[in-house]
C-alpha positions in Angstrom: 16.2 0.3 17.9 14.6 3.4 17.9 13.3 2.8 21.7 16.9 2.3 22.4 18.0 5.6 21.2 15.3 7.5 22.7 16.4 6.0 26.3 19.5 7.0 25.6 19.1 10.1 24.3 16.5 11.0 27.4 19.5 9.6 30.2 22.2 12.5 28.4 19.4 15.0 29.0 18.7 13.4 32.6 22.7 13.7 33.7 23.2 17.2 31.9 20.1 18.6 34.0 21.3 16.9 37.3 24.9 17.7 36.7 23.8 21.6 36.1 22.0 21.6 39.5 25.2 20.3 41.7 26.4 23.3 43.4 30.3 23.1 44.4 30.6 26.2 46.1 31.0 29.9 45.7 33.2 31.1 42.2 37.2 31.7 43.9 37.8 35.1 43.9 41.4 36.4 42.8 43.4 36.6 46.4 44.5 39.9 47.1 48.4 40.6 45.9 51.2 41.2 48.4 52.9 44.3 48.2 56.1 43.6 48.9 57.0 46.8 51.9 60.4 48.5 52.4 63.0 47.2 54.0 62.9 49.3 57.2 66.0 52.4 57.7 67.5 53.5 61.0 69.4 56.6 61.4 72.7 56.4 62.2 74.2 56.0 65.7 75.9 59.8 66.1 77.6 61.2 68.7 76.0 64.0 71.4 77.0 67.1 70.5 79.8 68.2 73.0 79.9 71.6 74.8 82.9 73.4 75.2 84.3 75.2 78.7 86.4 78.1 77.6 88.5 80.5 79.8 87.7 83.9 79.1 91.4 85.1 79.3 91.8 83.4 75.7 89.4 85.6 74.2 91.0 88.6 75.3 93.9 87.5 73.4 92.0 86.5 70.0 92.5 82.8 70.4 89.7 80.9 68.3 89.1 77.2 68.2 88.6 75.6 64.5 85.4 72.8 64.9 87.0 70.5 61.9 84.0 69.0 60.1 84.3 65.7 60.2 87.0 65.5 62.9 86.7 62.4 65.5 88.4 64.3 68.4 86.4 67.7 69.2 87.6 70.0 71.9 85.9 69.9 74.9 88.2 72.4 77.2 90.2 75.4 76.6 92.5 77.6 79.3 95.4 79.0 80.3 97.9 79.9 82.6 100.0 83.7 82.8 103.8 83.6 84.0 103.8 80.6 85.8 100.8 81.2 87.7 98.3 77.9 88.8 95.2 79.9 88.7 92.5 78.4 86.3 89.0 78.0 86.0 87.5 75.4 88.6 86.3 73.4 86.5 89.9 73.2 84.7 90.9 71.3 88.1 89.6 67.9 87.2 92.5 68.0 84.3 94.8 70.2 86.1 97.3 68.1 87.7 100.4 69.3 90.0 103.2 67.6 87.4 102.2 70.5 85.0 105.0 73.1 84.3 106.3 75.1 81.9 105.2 78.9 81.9 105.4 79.2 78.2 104.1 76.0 76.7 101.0 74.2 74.5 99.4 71.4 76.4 97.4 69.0 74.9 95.0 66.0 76.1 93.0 63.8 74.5 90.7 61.4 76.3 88.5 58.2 74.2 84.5 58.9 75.0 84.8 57.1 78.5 87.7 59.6 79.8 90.6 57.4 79.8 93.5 59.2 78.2 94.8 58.2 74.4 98.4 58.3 73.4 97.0 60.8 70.4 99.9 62.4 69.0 99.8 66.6 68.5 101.0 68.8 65.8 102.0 72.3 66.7 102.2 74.5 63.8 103.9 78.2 63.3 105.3 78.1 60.3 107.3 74.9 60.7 105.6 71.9 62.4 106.5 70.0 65.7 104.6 66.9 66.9 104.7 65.1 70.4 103.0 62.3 72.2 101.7 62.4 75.5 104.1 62.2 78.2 103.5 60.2 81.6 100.9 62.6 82.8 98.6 62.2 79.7 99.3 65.4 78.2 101.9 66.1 75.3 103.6 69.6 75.5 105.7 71.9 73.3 107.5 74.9 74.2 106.8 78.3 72.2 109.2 81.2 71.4 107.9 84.9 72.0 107.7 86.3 68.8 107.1 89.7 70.1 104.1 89.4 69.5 101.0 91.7 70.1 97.6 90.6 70.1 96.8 94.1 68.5 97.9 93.2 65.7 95.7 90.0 65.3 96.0 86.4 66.6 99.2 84.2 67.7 101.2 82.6 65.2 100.6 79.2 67.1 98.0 76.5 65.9 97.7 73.2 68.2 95.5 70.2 67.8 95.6 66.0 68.1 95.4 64.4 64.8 91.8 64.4 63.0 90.5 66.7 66.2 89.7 70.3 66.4 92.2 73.2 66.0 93.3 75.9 68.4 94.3 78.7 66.6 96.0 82.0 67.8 98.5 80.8 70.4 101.4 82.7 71.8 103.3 84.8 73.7 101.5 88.1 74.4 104.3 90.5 74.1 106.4 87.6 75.2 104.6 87.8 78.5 104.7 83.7 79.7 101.8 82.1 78.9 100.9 78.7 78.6 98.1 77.2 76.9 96.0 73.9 78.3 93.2 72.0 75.7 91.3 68.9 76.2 90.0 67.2 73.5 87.4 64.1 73.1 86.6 61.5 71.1 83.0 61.5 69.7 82.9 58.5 67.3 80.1 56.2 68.5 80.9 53.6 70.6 79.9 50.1 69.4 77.5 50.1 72.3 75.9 53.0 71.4 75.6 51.6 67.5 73.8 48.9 69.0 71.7 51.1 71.2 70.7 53.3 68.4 69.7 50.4 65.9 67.0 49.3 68.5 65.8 52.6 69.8 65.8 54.7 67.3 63.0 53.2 64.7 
């Protein structure tokens, strides 16, 4: 009986020692946490900022243009024309068109970002307030009244722009000499193209 137990005893021993020996590989190392990263930003798609031609004659009558923050439909080109005179800047010809008349008129155009003219609606403003659309030609027009006024005494009492666009401010009749005054404006919202465009180029 007590053989037995000895045997027994001897085989735990035996199977503890072997058991201790077996090697099952190297201890698992805790695996390395995954920062989770940011969810990558793009900038905007925004509109080039757009130059402005401008005819010298309307600074020597103290007309301004107003850049309206925030306003889709930014002037682009400014001029005029004296007593019914068809002299204007060359570059004014590619807008300049032979159906224009009127020696004593606001003319307004307003063209999307690809140059095709919009049937934008424009406000004239002297105190009281006149809107037109755009006749056949593309361009809306209002008639002023002289006023008598002298550019001496500060600007025009005319203001002219298309809805949510740019203003031009101090229009009028310079000692109710006949003057007419031309203005392109152009829409600068970003085309869906050039959202898509700016998505993938811009990172």
């Amino acid at each position: 009986m007590i053989r037995f137990r000895n045997i027994a005893f001897l085989s735990i021993i035996c199977i503890a020692l072997v058991a201790c020996t077996i090697t099952i590989g190297p201890p698992c190392t805790p695996c390395a946490t995954i920062q989770p990263t940011a969810t990558p930003t793009y900038p905007p798609a925004t509109a080039t900022p757009v130059s402005i031609l401008w005819d010298s004659k309307l600074d020597s009558i103290g007309v301004t243009v107003k850049r309206v923050d925030g306003a889709r439909y930014k002037l682009i080109a400014a001029w005029v024309t004296q007593n019914g005179s068809w002299d204007v800047p060359d570059w004014a010809h590619q807008w300049q068109l032979d159906t224009l008349g009127g020696d004593h008129h606001v003319f307004g155009r307003c063209l999307d970002a690809s140059g095709n003219v919009l049937n934008k609606t424009f406000v004239m403003q002297n105190g009281g307030v006149a809107s037109r659309t755009p006749e056949a030609d593309g361009w809306a027009n209002l008639p002023m009244a002289g006023q008598n006024w002298n550019p001496a005494n500060g600007q025009g009492p005319y203001i002219w722009y298309p809805l949510n666009g740019d203003v031009l401010v101090g229009l009028g009749m310079p000692l109710n000499n006949h003057w007419s005054f031309f203005g392109v404006w152009k829409d600068t919202k970003p085309s869906l193209i050039d959202i898509i465009v700016g998505f993938f180029f811009a990172r």
